[in-house]
PDB file with SEQRES, HELIX, SHEET and CRYST1 records, atoms N, CA, C and O in Angstrom:
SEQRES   1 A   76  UNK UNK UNK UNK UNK UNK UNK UNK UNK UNK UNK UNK UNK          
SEQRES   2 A   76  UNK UNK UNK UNK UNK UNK UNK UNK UNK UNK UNK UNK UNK          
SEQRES   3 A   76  UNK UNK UNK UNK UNK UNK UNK UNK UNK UNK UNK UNK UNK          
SEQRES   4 A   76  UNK UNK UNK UNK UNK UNK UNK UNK UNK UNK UNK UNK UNK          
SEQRES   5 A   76  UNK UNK UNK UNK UNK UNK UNK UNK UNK UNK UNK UNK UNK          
SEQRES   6 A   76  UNK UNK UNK UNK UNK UNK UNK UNK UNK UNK UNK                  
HELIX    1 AA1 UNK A    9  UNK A   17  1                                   9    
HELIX    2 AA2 UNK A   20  UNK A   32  1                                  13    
HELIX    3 AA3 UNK A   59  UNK A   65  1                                   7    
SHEET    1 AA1 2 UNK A  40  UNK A  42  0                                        
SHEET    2 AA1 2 UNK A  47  UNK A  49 -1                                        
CRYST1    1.000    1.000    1.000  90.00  90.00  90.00 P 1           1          
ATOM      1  N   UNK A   1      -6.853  57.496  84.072  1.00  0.00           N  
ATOM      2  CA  UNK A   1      -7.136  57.009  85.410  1.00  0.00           C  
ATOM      3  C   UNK A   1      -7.862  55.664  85.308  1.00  0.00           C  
ATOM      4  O   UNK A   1      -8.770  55.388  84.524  1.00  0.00           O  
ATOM      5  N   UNK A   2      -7.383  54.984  86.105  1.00  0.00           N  
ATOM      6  CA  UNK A   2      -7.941  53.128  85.947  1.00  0.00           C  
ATOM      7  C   UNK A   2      -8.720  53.172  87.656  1.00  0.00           C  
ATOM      8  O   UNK A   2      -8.198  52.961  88.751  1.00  0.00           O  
ATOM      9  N   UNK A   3     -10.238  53.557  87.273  1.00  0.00           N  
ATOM     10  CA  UNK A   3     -11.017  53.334  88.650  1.00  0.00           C  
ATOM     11  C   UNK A   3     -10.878  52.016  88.851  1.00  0.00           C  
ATOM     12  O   UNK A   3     -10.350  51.748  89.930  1.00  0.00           O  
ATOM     13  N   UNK A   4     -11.121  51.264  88.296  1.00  0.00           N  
ATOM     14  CA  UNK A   4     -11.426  49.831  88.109  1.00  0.00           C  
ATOM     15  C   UNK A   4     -10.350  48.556  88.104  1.00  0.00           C  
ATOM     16  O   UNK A   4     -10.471  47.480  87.519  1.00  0.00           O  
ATOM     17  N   UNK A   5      -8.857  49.200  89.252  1.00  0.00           N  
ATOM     18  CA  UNK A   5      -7.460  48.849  89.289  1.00  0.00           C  
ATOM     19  C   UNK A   5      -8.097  47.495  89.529  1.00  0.00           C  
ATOM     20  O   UNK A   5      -8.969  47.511  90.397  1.00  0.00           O  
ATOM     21  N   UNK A   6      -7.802  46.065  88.826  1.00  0.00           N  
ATOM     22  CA  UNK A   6      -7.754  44.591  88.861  1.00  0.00           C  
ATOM     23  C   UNK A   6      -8.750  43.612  88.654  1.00  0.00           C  
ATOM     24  O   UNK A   6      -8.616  42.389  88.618  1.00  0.00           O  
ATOM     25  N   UNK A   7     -10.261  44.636  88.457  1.00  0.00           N  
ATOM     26  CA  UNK A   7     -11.139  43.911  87.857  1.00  0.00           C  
ATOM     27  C   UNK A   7     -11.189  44.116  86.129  1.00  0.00           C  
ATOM     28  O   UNK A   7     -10.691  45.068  85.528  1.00  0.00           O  
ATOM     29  N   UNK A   8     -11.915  42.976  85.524  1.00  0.00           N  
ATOM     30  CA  UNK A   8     -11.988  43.114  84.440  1.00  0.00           C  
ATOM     31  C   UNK A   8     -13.335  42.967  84.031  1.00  0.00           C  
ATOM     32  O   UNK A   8     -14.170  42.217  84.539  1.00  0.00           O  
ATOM     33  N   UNK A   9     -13.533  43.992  82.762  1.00  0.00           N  
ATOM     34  CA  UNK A   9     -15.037  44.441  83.054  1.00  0.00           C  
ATOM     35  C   UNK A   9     -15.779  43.283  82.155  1.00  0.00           C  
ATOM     36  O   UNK A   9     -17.004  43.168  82.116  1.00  0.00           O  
ATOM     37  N   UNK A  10     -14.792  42.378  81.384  1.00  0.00           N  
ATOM     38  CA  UNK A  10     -15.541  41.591  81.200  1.00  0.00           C  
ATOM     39  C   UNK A  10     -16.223  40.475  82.170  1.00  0.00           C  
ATOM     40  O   UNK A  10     -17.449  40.366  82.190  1.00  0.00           O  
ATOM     41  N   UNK A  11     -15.540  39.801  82.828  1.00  0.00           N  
ATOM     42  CA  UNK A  11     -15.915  39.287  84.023  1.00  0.00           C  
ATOM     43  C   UNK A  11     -17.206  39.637  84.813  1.00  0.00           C  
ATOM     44  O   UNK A  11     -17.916  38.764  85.312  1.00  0.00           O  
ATOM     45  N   UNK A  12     -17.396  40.606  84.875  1.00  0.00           N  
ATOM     46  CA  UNK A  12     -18.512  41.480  85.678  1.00  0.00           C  
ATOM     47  C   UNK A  12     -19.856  41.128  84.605  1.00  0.00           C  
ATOM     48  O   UNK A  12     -20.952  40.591  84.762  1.00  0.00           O  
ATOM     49  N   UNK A  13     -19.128  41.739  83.445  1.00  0.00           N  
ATOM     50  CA  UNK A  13     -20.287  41.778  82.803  1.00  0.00           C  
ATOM     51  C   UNK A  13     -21.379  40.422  83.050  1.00  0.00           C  
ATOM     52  O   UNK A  13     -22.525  40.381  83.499  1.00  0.00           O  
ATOM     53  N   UNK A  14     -20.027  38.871  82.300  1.00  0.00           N  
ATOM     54  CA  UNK A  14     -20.604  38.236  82.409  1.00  0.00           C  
ATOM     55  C   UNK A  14     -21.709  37.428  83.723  1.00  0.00           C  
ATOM     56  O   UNK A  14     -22.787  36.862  83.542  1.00  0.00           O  
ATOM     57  N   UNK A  15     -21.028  37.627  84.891  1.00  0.00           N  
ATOM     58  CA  UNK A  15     -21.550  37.816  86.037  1.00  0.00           C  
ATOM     59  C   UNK A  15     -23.113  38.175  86.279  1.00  0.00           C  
ATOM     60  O   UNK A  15     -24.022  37.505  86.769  1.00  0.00           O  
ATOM     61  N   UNK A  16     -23.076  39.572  85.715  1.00  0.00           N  
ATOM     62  CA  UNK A  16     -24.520  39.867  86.098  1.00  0.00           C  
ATOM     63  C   UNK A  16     -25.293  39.587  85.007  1.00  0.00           C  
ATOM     64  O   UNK A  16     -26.499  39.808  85.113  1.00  0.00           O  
ATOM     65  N   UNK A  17     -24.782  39.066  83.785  1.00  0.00           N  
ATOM     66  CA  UNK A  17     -25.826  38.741  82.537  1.00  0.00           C  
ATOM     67  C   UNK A  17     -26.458  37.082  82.986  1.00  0.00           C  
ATOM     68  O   UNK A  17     -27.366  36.416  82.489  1.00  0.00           O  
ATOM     69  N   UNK A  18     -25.423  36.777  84.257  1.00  0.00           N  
ATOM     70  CA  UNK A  18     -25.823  35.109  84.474  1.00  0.00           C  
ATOM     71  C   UNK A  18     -26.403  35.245  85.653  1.00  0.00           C  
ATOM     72  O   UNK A  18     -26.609  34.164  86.206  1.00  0.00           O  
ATOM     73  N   UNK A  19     -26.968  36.811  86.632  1.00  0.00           N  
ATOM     74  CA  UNK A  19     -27.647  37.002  87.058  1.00  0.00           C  
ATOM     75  C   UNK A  19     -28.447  38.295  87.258  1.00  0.00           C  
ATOM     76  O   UNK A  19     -28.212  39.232  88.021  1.00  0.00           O  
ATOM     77  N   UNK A  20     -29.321  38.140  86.500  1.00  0.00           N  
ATOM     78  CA  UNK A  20     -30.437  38.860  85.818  1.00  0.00           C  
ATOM     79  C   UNK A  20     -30.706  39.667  86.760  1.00  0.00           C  
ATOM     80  O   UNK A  20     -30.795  40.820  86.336  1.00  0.00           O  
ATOM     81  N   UNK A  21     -30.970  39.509  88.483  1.00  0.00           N  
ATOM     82  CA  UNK A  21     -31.723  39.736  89.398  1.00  0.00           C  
ATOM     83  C   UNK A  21     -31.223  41.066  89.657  1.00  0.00           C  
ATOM     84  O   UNK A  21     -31.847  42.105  89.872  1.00  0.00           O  
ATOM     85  N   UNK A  22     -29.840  40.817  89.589  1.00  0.00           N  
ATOM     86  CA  UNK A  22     -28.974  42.038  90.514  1.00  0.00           C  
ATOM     87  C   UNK A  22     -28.561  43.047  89.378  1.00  0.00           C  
ATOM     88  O   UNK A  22     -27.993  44.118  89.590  1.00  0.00           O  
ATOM     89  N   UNK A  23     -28.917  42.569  88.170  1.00  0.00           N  
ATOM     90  CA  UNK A  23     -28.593  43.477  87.110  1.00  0.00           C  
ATOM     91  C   UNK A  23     -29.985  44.651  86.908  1.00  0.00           C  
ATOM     92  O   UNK A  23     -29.991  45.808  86.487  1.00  0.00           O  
ATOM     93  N   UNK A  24     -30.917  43.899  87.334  1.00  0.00           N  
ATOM     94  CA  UNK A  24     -32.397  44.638  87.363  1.00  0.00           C  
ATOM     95  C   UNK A  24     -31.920  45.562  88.603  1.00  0.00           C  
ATOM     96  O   UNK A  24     -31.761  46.767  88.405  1.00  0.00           O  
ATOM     97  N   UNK A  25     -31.667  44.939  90.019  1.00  0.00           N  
ATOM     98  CA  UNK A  25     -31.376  45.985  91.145  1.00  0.00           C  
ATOM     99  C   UNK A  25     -30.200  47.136  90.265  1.00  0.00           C  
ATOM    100  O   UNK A  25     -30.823  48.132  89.897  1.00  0.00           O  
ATOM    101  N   UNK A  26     -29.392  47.167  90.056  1.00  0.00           N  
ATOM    102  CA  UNK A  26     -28.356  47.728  88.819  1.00  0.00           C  
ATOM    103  C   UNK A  26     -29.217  49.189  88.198  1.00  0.00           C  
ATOM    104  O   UNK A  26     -29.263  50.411  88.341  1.00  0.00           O  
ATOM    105  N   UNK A  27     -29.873  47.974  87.366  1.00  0.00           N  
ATOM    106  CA  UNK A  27     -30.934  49.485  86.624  1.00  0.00           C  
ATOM    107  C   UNK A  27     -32.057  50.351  87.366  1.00  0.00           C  
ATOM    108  O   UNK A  27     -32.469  51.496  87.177  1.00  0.00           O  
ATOM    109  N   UNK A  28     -32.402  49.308  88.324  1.00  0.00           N  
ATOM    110  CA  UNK A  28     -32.910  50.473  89.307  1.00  0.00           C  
ATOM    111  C   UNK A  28     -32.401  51.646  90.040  1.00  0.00           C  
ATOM    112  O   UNK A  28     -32.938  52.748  90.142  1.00  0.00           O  
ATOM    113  N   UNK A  29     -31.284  51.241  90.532  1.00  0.00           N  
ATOM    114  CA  UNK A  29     -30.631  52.402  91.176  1.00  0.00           C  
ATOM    115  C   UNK A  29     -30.495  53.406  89.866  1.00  0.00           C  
ATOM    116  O   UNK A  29     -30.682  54.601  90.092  1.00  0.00           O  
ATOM    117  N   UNK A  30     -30.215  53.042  88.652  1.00  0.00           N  
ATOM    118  CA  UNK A  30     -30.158  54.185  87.862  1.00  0.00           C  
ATOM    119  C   UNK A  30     -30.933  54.671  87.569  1.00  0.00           C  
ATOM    120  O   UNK A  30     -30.679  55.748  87.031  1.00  0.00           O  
ATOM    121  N   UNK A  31     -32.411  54.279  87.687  1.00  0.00           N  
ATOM    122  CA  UNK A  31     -33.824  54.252  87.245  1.00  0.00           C  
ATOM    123  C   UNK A  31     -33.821  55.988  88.066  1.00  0.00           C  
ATOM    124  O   UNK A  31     -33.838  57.075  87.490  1.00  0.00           O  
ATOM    125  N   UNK A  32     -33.803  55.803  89.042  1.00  0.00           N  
ATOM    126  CA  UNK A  32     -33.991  56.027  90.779  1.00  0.00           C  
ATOM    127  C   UNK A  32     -33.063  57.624  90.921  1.00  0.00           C  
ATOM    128  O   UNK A  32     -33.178  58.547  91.727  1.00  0.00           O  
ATOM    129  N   UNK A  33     -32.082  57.401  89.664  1.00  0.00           N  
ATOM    130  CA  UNK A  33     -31.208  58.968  89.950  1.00  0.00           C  
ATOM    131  C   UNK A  33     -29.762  58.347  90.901  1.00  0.00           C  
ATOM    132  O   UNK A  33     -29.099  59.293  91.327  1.00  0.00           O  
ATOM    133  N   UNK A  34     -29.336  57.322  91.187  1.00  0.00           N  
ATOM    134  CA  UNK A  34     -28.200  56.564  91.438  1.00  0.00           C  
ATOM    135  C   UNK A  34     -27.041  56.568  90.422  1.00  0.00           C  
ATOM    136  O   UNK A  34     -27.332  56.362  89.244  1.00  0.00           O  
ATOM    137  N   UNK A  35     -25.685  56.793  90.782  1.00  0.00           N  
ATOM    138  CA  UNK A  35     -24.610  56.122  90.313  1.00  0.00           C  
ATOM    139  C   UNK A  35     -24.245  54.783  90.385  1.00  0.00           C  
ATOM    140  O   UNK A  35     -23.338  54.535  91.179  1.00  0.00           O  
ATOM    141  N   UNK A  36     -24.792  53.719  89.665  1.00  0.00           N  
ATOM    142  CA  UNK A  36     -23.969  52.482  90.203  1.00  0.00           C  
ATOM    143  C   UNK A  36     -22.708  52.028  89.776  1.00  0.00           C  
ATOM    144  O   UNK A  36     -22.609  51.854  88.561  1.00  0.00           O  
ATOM    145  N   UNK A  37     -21.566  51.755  90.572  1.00  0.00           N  
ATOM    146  CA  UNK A  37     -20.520  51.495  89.881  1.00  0.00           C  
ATOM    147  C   UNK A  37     -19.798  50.208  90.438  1.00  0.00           C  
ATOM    148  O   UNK A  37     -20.625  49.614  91.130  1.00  0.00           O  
ATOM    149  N   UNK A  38     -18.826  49.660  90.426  1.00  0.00           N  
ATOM    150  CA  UNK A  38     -18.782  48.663  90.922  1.00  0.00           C  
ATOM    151  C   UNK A  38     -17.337  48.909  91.546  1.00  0.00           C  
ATOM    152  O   UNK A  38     -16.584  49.727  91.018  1.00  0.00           O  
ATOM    153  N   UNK A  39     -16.944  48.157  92.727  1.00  0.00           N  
ATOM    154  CA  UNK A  39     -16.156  48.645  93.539  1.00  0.00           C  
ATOM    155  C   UNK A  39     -15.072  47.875  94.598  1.00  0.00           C  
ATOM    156  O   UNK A  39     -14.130  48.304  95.265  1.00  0.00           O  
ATOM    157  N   UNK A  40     -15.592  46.701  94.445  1.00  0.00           N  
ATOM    158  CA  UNK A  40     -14.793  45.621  94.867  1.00  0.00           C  
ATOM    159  C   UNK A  40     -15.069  44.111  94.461  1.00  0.00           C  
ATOM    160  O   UNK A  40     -16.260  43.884  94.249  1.00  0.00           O  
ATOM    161  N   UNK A  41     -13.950  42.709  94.264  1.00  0.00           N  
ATOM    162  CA  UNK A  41     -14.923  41.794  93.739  1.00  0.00           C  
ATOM    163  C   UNK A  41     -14.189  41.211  95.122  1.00  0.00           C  
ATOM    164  O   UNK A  41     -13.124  41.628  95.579  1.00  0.00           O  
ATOM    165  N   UNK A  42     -15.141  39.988  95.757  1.00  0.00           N  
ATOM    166  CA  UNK A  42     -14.990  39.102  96.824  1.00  0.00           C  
ATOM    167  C   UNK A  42     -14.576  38.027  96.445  1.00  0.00           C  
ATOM    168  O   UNK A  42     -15.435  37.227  96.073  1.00  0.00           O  
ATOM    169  N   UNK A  43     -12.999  37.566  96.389  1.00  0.00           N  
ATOM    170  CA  UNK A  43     -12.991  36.610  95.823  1.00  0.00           C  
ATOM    171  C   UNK A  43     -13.175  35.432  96.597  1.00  0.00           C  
ATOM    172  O   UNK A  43     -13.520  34.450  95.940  1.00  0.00           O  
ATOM    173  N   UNK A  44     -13.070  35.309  97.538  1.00  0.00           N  
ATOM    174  CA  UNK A  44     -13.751  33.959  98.293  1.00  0.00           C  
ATOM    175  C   UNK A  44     -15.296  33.504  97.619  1.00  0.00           C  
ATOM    176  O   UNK A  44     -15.611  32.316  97.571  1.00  0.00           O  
ATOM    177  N   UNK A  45     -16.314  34.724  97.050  1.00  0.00           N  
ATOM    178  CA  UNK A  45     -17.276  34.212  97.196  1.00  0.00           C  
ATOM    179  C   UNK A  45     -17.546  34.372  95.236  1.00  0.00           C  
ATOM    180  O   UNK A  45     -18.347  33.648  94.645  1.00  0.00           O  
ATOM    181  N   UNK A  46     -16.922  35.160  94.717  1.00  0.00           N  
ATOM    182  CA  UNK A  46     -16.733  35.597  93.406  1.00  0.00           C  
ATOM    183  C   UNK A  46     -17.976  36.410  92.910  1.00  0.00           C  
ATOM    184  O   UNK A  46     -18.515  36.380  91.803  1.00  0.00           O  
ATOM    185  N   UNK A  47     -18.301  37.173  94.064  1.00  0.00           N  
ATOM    186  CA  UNK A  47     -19.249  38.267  94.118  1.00  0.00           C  
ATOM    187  C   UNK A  47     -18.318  39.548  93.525  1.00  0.00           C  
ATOM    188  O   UNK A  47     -17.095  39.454  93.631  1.00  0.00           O  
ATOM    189  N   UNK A  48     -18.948  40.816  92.864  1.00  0.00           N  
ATOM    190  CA  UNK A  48     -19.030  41.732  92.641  1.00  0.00           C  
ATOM    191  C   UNK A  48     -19.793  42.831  93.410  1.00  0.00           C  
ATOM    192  O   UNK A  48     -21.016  42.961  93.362  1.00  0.00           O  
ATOM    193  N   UNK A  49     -18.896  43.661  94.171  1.00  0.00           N  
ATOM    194  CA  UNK A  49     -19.799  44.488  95.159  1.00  0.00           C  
ATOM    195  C   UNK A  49     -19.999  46.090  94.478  1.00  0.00           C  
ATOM    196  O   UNK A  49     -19.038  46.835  94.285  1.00  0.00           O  
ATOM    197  N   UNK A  50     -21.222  46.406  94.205  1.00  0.00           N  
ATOM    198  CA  UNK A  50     -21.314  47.974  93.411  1.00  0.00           C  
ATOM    199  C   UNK A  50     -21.915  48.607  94.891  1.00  0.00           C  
ATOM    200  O   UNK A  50     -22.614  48.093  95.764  1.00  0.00           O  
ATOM    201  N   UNK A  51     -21.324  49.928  94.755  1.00  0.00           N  
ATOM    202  CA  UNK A  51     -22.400  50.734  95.689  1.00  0.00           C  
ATOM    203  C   UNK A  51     -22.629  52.327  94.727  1.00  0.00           C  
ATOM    204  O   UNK A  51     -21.967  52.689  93.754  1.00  0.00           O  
ATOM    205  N   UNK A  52     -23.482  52.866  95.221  1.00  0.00           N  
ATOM    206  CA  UNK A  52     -23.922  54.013  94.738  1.00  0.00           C  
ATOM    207  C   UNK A  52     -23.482  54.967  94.881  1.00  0.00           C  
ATOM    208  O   UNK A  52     -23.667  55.593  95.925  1.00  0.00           O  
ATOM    209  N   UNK A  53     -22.699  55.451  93.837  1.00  0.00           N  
ATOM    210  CA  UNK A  53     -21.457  56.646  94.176  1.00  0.00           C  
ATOM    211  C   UNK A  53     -22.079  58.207  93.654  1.00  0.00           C  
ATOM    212  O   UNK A  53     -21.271  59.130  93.754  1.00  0.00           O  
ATOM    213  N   UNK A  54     -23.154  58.472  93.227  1.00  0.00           N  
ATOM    214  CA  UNK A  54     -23.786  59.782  93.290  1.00  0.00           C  
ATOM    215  C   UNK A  54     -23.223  60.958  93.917  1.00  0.00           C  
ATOM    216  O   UNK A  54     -22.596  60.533  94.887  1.00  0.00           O  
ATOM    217  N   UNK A  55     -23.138  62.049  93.871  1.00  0.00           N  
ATOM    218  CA  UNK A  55     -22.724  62.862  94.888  1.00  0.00           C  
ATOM    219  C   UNK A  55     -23.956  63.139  95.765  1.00  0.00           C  
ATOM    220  O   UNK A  55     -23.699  63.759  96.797  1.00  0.00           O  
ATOM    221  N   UNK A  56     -25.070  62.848  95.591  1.00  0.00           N  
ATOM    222  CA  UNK A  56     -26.074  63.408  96.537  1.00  0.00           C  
ATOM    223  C   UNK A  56     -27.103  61.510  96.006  1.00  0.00           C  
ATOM    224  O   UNK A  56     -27.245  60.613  95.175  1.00  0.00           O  
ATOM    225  N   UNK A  57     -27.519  62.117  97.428  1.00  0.00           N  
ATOM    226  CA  UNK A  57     -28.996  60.811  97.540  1.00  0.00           C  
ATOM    227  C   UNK A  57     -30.004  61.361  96.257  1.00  0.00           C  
ATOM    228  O   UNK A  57     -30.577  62.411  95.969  1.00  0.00           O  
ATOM    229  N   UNK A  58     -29.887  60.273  95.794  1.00  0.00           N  
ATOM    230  CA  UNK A  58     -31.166  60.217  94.434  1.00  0.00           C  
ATOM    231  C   UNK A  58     -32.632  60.651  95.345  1.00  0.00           C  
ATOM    232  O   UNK A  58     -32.821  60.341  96.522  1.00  0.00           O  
ATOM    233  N   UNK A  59     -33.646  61.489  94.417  1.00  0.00           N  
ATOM    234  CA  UNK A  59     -35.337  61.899  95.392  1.00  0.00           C  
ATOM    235  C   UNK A  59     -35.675  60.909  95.867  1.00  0.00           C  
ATOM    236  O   UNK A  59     -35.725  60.749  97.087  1.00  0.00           O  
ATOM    237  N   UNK A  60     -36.074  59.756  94.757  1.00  0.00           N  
ATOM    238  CA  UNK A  60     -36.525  58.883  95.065  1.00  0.00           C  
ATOM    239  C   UNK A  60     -36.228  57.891  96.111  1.00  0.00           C  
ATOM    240  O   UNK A  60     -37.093  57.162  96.596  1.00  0.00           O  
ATOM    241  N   UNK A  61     -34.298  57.871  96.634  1.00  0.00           N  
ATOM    242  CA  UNK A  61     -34.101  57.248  98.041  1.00  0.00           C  
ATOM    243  C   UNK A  61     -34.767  57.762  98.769  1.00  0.00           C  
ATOM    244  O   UNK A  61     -35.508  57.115  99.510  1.00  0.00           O  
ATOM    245  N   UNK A  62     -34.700  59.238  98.782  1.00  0.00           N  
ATOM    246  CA  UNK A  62     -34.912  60.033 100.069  1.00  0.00           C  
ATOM    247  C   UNK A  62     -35.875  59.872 100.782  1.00  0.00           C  
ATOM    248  O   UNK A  62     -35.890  60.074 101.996  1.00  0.00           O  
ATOM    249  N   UNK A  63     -37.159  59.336  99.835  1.00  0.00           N  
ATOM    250  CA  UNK A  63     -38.408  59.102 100.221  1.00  0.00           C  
ATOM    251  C   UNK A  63     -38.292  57.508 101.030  1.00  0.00           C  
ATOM    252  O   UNK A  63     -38.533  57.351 102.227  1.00  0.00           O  
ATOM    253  N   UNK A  64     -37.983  56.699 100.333  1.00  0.00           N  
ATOM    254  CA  UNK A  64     -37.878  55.300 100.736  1.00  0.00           C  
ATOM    255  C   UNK A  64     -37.247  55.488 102.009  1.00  0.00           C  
ATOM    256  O   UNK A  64     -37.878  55.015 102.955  1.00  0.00           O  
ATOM    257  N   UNK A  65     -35.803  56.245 102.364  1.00  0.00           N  
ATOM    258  CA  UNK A  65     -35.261  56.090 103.829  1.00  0.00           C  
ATOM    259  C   UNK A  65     -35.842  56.882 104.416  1.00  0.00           C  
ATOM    260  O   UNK A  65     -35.698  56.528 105.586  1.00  0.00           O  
ATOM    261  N   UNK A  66     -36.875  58.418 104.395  1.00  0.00           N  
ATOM    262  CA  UNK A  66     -37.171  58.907 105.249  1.00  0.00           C  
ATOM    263  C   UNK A  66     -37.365  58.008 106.625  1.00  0.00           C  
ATOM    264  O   UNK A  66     -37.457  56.783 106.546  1.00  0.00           O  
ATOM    265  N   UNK A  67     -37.417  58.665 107.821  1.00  0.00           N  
ATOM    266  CA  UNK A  67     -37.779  58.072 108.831  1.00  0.00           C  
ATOM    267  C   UNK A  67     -39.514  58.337 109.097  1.00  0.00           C  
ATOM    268  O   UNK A  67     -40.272  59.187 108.631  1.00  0.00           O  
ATOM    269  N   UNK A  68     -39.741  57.203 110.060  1.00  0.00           N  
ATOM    270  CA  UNK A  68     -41.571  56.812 110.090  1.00  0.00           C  
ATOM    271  C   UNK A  68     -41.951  58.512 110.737  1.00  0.00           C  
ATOM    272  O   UNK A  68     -43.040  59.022 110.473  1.00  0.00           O  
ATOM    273  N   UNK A  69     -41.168  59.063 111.371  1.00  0.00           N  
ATOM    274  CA  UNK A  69     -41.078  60.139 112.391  1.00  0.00           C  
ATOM    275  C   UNK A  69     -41.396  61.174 111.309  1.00  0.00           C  
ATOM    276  O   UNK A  69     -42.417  61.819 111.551  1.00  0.00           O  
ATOM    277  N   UNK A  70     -40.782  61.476 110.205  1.00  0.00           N  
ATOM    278  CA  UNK A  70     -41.487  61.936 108.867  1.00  0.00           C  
ATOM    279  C   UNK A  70     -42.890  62.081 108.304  1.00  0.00           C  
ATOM    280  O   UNK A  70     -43.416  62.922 107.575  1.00  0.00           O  
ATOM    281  N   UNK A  71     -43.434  60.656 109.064  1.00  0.00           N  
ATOM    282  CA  UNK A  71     -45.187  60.464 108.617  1.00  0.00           C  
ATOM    283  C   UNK A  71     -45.050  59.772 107.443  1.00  0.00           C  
ATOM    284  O   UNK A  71     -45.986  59.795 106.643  1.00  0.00           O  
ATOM    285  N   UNK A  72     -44.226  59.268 107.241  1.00  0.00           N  
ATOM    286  CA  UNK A  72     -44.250  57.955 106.210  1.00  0.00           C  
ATOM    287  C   UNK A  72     -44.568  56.270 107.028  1.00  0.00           C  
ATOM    288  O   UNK A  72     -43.903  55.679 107.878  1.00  0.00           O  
ATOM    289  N   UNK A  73     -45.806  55.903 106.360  1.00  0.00           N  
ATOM    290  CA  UNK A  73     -45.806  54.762 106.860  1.00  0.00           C  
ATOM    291  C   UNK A  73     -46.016  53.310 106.039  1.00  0.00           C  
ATOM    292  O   UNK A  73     -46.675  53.225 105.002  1.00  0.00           O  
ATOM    293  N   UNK A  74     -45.395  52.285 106.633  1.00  0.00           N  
ATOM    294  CA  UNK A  74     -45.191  51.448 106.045  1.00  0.00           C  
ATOM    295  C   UNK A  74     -46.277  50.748 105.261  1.00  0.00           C  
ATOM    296  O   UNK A  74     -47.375  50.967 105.773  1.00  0.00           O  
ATOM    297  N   UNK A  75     -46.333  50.014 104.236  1.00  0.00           N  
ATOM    298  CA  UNK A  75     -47.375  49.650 103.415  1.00  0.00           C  
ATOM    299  C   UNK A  75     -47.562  48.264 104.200  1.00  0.00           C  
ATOM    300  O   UNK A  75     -46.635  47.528 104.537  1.00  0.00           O  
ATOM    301  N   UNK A  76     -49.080  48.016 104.456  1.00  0.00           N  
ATOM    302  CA  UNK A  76     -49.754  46.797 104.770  1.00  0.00           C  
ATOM    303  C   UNK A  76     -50.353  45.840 103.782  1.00  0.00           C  
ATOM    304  O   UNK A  76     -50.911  44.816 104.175  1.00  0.00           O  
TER     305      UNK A  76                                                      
END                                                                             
């Protein structure tokens, strides 16, 4: 099975090794209990779009999206 029908993973790679930033967001989501995988590339903009394919929300989202209605409140 070819998840990855027309990208090439070298490409990507190099991509996020020439930006550090989103490769850190990357390891966070895995940090975090996330699947990151990558899932479409934009070629107008020659972006790489990953989203988080997990079967369930990682703990650690759960906390971050709770709602304020929860009694989570925002840091000052």
């Amino acid at each position: 099975m070819n998840r990855h029908k027309g990208l090439a993973w070298a490409n990507v790679q190099a991509k996020l090794e020439a930006n550090t930033e989103k490769l850190w967001s990357l390891k966070e989501m895995e940090r975090t209990g996330g699947e990151p995988d990558v899932v479409d590339h934009d070629k107008k903009t020659g972006e790489y779009i990953f989203y988080d394919c997990s079967a369930e929300s990682p703990k650690a989202a759960e906390v971050l999206l709770r709602p304020r209605s929860a009694g989570i409140k925002e840091r000052t």
